[in-house]
C-alpha positions in Angstrom: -86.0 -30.2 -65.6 -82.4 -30.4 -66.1 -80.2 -27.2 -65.3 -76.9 -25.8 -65.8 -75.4 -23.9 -63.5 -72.1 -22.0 -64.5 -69.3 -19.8 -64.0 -68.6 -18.7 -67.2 -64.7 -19.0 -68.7 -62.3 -16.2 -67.9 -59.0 -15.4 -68.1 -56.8 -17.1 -66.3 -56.5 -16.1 -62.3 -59.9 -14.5 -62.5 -61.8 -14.3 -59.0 -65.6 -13.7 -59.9 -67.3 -15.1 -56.5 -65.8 -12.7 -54.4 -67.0 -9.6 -53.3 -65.5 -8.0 -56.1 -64.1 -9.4 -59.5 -60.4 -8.9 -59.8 -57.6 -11.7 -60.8 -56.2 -13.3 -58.1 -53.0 -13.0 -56.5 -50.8 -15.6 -54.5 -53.0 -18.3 -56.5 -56.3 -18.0 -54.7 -60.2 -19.3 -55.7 -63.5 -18.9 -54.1 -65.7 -21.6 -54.2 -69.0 -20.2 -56.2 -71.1 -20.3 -53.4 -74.2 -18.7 -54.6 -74.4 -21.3 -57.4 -73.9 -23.9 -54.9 -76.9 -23.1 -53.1 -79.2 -22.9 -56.0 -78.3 -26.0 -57.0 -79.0 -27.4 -53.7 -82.2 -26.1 -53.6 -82.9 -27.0 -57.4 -82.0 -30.6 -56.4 -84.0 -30.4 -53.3 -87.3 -29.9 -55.8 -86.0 -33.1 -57.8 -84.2 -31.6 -60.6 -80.9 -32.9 -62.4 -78.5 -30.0 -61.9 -74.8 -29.9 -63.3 -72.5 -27.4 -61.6 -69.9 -26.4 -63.7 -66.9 -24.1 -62.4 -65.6 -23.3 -65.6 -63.4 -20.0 -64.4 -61.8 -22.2 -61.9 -61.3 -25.2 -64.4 -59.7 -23.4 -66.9 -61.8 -24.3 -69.4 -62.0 -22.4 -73.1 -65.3 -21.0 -74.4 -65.7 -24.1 -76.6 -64.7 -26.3 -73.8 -67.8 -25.1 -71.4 -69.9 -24.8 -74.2 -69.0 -28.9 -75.4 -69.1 -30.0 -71.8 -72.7 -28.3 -71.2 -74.2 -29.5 -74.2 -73.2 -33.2 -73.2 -75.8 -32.2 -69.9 -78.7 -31.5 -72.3 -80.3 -28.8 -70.1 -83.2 -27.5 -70.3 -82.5 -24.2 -68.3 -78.5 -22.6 -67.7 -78.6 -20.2 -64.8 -74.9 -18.3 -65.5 -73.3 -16.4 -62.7 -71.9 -13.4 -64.7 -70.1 -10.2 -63.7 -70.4 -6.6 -63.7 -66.0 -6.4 -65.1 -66.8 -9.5 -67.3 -70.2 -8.6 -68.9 -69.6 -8.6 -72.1 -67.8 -11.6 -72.3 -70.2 -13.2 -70.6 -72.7 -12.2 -72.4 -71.2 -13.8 -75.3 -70.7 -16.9 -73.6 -74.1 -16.9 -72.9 -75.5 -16.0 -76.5 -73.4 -19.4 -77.5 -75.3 -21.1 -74.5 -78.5 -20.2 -75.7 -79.0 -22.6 -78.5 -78.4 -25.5 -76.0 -81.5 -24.4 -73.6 -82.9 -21.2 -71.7 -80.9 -18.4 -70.2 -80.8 -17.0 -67.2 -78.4 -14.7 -66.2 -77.9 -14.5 -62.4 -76.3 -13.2 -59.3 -75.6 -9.3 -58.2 -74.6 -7.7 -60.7 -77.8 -6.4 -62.3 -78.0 -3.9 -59.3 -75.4 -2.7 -62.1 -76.6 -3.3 -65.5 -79.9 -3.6 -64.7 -80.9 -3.0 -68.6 -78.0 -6.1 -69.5 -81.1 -8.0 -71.5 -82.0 -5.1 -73.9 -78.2 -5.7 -75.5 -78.5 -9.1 -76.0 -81.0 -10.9 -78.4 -81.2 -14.3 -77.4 -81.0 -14.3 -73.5 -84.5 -13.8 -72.0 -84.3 -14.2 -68.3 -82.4 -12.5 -65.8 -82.6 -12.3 -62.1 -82.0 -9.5 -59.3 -81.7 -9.7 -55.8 -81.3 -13.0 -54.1 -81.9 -15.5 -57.0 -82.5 -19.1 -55.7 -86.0 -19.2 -55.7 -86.1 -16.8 -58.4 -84.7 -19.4 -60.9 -86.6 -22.2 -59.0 -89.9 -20.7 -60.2 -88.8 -19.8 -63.9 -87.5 -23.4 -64.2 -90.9 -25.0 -62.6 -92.8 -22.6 -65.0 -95.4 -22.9 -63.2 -96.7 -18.8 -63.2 -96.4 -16.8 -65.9 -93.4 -14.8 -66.1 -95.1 -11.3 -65.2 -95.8 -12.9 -61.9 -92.3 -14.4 -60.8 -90.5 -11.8 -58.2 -87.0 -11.0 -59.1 -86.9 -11.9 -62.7 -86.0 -9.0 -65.6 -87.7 -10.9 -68.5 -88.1 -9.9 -72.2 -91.3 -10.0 -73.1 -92.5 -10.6 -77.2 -88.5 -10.2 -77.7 -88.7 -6.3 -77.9 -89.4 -4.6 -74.7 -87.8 -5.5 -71.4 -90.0 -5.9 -68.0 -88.9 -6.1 -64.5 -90.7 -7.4 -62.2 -91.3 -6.7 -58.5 -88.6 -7.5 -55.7 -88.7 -10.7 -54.0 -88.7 -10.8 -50.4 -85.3 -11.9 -48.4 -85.1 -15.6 -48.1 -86.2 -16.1 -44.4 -84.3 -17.9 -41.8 -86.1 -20.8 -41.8 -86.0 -21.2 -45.4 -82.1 -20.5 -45.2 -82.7 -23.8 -43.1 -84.6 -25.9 -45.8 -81.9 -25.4 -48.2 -79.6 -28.7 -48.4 -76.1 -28.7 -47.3 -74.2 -26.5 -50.2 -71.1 -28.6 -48.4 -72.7 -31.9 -50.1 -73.1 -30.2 -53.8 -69.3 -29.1 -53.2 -68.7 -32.8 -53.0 -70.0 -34.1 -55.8 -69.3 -31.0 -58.5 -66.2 -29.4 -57.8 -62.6 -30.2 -57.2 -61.6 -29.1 -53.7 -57.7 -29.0 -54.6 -58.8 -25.8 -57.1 -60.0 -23.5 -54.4 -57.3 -21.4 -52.3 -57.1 -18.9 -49.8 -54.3 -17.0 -48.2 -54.2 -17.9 -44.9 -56.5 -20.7 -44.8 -55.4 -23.7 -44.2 -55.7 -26.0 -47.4 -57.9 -27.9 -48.4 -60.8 -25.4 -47.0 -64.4 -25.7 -48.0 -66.8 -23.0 -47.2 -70.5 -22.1 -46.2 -73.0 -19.5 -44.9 -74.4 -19.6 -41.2 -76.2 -16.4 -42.0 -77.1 -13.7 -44.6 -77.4 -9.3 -44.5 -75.1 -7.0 -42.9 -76.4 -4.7 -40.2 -74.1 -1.7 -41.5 -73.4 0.7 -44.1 -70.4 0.4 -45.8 -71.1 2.8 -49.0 -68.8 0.3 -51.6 -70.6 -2.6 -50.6 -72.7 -4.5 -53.6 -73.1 -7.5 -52.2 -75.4 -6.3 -48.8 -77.3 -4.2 -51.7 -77.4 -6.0 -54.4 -78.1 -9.9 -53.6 -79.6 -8.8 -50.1 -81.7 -5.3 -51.1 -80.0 -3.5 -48.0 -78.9 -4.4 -44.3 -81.6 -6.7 -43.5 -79.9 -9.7 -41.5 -80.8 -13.6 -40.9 -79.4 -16.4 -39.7 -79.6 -20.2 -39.6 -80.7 -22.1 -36.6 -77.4 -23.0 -34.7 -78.6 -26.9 -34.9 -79.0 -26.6 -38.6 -75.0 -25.4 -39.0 -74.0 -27.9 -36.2 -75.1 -31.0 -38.6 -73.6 -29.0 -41.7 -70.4 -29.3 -39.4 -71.0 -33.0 -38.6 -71.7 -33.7 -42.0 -68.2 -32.1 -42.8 -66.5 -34.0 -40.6 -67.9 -37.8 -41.4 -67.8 -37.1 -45.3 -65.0 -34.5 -46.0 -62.1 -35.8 -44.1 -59.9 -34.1 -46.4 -60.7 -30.5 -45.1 -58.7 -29.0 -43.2 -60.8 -25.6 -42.4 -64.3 -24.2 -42.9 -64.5 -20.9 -43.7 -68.1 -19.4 -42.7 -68.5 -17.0 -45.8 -71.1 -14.7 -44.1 -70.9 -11.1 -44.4 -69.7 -10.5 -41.4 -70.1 -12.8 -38.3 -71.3 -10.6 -35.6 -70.6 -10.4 -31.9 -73.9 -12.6 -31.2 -73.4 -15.0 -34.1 -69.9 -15.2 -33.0 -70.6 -16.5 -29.3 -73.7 -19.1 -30.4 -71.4 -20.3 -32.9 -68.3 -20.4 -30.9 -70.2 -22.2 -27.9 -72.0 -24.5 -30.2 -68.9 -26.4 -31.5 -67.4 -26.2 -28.3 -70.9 -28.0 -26.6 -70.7 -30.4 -29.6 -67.1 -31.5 -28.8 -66.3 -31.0 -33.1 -62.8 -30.0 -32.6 -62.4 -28.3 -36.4 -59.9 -25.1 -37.3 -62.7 -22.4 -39.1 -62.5 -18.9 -40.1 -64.7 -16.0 -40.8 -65.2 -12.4 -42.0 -65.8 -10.2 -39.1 -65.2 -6.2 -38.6 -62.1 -5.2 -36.0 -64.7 -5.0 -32.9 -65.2 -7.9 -31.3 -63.7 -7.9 -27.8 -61.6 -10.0 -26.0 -63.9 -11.9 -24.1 -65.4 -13.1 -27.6 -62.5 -13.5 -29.5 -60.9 -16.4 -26.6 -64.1 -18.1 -26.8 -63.7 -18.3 -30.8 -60.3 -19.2 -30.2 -61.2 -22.2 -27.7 -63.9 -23.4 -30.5 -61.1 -23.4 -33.4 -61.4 -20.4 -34.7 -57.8 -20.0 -36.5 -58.5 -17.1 -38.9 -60.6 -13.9 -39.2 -60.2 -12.1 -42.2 -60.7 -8.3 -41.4 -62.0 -5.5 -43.2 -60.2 -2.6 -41.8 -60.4 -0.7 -45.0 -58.0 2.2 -43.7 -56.4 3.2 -40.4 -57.1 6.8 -41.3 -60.1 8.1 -39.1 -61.1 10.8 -41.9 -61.5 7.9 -44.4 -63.2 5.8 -42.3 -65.4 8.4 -41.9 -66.3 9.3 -45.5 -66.9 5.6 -46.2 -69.4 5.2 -43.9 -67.6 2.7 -41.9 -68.9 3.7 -38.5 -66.2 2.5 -36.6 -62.9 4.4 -34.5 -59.5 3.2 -35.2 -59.4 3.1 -31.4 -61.4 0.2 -31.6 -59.3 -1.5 -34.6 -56.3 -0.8 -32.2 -58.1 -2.2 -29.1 -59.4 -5.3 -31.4 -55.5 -6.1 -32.6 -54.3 -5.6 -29.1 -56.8 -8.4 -27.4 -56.6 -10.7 -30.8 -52.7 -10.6 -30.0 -53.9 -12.3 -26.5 -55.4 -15.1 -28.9 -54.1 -17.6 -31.2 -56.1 -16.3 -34.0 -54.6 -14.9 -37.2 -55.5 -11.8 -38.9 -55.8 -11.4 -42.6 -56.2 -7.5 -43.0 -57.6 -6.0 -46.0 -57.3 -2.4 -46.7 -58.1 -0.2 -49.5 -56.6 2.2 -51.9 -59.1 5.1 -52.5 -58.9 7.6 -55.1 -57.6 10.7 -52.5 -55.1 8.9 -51.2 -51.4 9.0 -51.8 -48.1 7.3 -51.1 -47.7 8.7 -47.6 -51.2 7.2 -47.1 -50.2 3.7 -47.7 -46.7 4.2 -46.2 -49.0 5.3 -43.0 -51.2 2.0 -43.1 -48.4 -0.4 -43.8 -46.4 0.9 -40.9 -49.7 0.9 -38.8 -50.4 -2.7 -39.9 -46.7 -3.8 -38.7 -47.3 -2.1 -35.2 -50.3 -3.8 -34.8 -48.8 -7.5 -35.4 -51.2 -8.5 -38.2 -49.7 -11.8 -39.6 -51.5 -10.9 -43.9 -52.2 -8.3 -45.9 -53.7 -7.3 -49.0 -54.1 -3.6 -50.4 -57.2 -3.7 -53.0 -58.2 -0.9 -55.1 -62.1 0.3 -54.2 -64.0 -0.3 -57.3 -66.9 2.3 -57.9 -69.5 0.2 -59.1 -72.6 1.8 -60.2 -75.6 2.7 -58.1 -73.7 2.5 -55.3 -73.1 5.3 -52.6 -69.2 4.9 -53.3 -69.9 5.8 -56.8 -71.8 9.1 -56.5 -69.0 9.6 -53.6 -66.1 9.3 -56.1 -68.1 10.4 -59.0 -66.3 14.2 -60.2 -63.1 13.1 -58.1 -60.2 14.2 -59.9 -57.7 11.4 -58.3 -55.6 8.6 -58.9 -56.5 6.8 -61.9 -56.5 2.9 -62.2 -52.8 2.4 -63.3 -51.9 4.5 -60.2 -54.0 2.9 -58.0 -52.8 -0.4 -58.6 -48.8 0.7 -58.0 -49.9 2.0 -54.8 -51.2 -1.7 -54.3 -48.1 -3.1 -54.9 -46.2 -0.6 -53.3 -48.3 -1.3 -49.8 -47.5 -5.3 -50.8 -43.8 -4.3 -51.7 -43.1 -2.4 -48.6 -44.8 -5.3 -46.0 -43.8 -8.3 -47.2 -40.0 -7.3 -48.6 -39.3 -5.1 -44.9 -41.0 -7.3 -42.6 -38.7 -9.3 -40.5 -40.9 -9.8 -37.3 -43.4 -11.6 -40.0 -41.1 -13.6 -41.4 -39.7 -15.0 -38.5 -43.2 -15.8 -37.0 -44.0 -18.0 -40.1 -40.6 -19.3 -40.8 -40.6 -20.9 -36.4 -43.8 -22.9 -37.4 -42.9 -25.3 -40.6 -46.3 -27.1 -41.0 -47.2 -23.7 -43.2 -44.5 -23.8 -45.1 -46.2 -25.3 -47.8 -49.0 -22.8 -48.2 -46.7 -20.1 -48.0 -44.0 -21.0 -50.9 -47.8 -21.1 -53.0 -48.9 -17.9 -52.1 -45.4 -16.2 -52.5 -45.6 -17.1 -56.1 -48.3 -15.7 -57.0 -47.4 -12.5 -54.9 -44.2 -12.5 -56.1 -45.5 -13.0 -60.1 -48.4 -9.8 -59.2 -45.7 -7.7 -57.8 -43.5 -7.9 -61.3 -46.5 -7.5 -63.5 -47.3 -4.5 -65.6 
């Protein structure tokens, strides 16, 4: 069979393989990683697969439309979005007349009634969707009998099915290099990070998350809850290799995992080091990891972590389920310090919280040396905990939320001279920073 796989068109600056869908800011792109592994696995059972990254492209509705037909597929698996729905639901009524629909990735945990508003899409997914779509493009069972698929049966009445059961480790291992369908699909010049050195290319050594955070989709909605696995070391080490002989261009991998764990953090970190690789990488990873663990990621190449401290404020951290002191944040800044790592914080605006709040972080977040920093409204998705948390709150609305953003940006980047200086006395980043200046510059200004 021949398949599409897409990211629909969006308006320009739109980041909808993240975590959460919001429009970038100092020109930054995830690769769509999700679709990069169903295609390798697609491709792995012999089908012709086109991977089209039409948000990142910039490509019209027409465009993507034009430029799938050309494909001739048979099946079009399109990643949409809880923010973007119906747009990309229109996108993928025009896509129906060129083959099969399925709509996939985590945001039916949403809308998990999307189907019964449109008229020609049939298929949807839920849950961790590779082998989902694998089995509706085989069509070898009948569609009652496929795990994970919402289907519309006689074109009136909507069935889902049962859940499918978490990709295992060692089929995390069958699945072909996602670094090789990067390759030959996408454009690495398109995808940008703040703080990562550029061009990056990223991956997954492991899938779950063994905590709670109550705003998190992703853990429940791709992953049905905390359940963690990992690839074999071995199997990662040859993705690495394989990066190394046939990507010379990239200058960091970025493990996109939920969070890398102390454990996963030491076998990965002693790995490269055993394998002599000598490559600069980067991870998620919560503000816990001691000192011990963090020098031993530094040996291996470890350059960045990008850290989810959410708030500095022990009360929040609390009501958000993040199960974590800001003792321990303070102790994790204060041994990372020791390191030649770099932090890229993130923390949230919540609807409770007021300017003093953010004046408290940003001054908390100078103190403890963190080199970026983002502020990011928490977006109450449905049928998440976050959302029954915040449902009733009588807050800040989204306007005010997002000045509070760039307030937090305002007040750490304009008023920070220590930071400055720091990037300023080493010139091989100047490059990445006058890119992600403008675009934090241009987000500050906007309305």
């Amino acid at each position: 069979m021949r398949v599409a796989l897409i990211n629909p068109p969006s308006k320009k600056g739109l980041i909808r393989s993240g975590r959460w869908v919001r429009k970038t800011r100092a020109a930054q792109q995830w690769y769509p990683i999700w679709l990069g592994y169903a295609t390798a696995l697609l491709e792995r059972e012999g089908h012709k697969c086109l991977l089209l990254d039409a948000s990142v492209e910039g490509l019209s509705v027409d465009d993507a439309v034009h430029r799938t037909s050309l494909f001739k597929p048979d099946y079009i698996a399109i990643y949409w979005s809880y923010d973007t729905y119906q747009q990309d639901l229109q996108f993928a009524e025009l896509c129906a007349s060129l083959g099969e629909v399925v709509l996939v990735g985590p945001w039916s945990f949403c809308i998990p009634n999307l189907l019964e508003i449109s008229r020609n899409v049939h298929f949807m997914t839920f849950g961790e969707f590779e082998h989902t779509l694998l089995e509706v493009v085989e069509g070898d069972k009948t569609w009652a009998n496929i795990k994970g698929l919402t289907w519309r049966f006689d074109n009136h009445t909507v069935i889902r099915n049962e859940p499918r059961p978490l990709c295992s480790s060692e089929e995390l291992d069958r699945i072909p290099f996602v670094s090789d369908v990067y390759k030959r699909f996408l454009d690495f010049k398109k995808y940008r990070q703040t703080s990562l050195r550029f061009p990056f290319t990223n991956l997954q050594t492991s899938r779950g998350c063994p905590h709670r955070c109550v705003y998190c989709v992703q853990t429940r909605a791709m992953q049905g809850g905390s359940s963690y696995r990992a690839r074999s070391i071995k199997n990662v080490v040859e993705e690495l290799w394989w990066i190394k002989h046939n990507l010379p261009q990239i200058k960091q991998v970025f493990f996109q995992d939920e969070t890398i764990t102390q454990k996963r953090a030491i076998e990965l970190s002693q790995a490269i080091l055993d394998e002599k690789l000598d490559i600069c990488w980067a991870g998620l990873a919560r503000g816990e990891l001691d000192y011990e663990v963090l020098r031993l990621m530094d040996l291996s190449g470890c350059r960045t972590l990008q850290v989810g401290f959410e708030t500095p404020i022990q009360k929040y951290l609390d009501v958000i389920h993040k199960d974590i002191t800001v003792g321990q944040y303070e102790r994790f800044c204060k041994d990372i310090k020791r390191t030649r790592i770099w932090i890229n914080a993130a923390f949230m605006v919540f609807p409770w919280m007021n300017k003093a709040d953010i004046d408290y972080t940003v001054d908390w977040a100078k103190r403890m040396h963190i080199q970026r920093l983002s502020f990011i409204t928490a977006l109450s998705y449905p049928n998440t905990p976050y959302a029954e948390l915040v449902s009733g709150c009588k807050g800040l609305s989204w306007s005010e939320s997002v000045e509070l953003e760039k307030y937090g940006h305002r007040k750490y980047y304009l008023q920070n001279p220590r930071m400055w200086k720091q990037i300023l006395s080493n010139p091989h980043k100047w490059r990445d920073v006058v890119v992600e200046a403008g675009g934090l510059l241009k987000s500050l200004v906007e309305t």
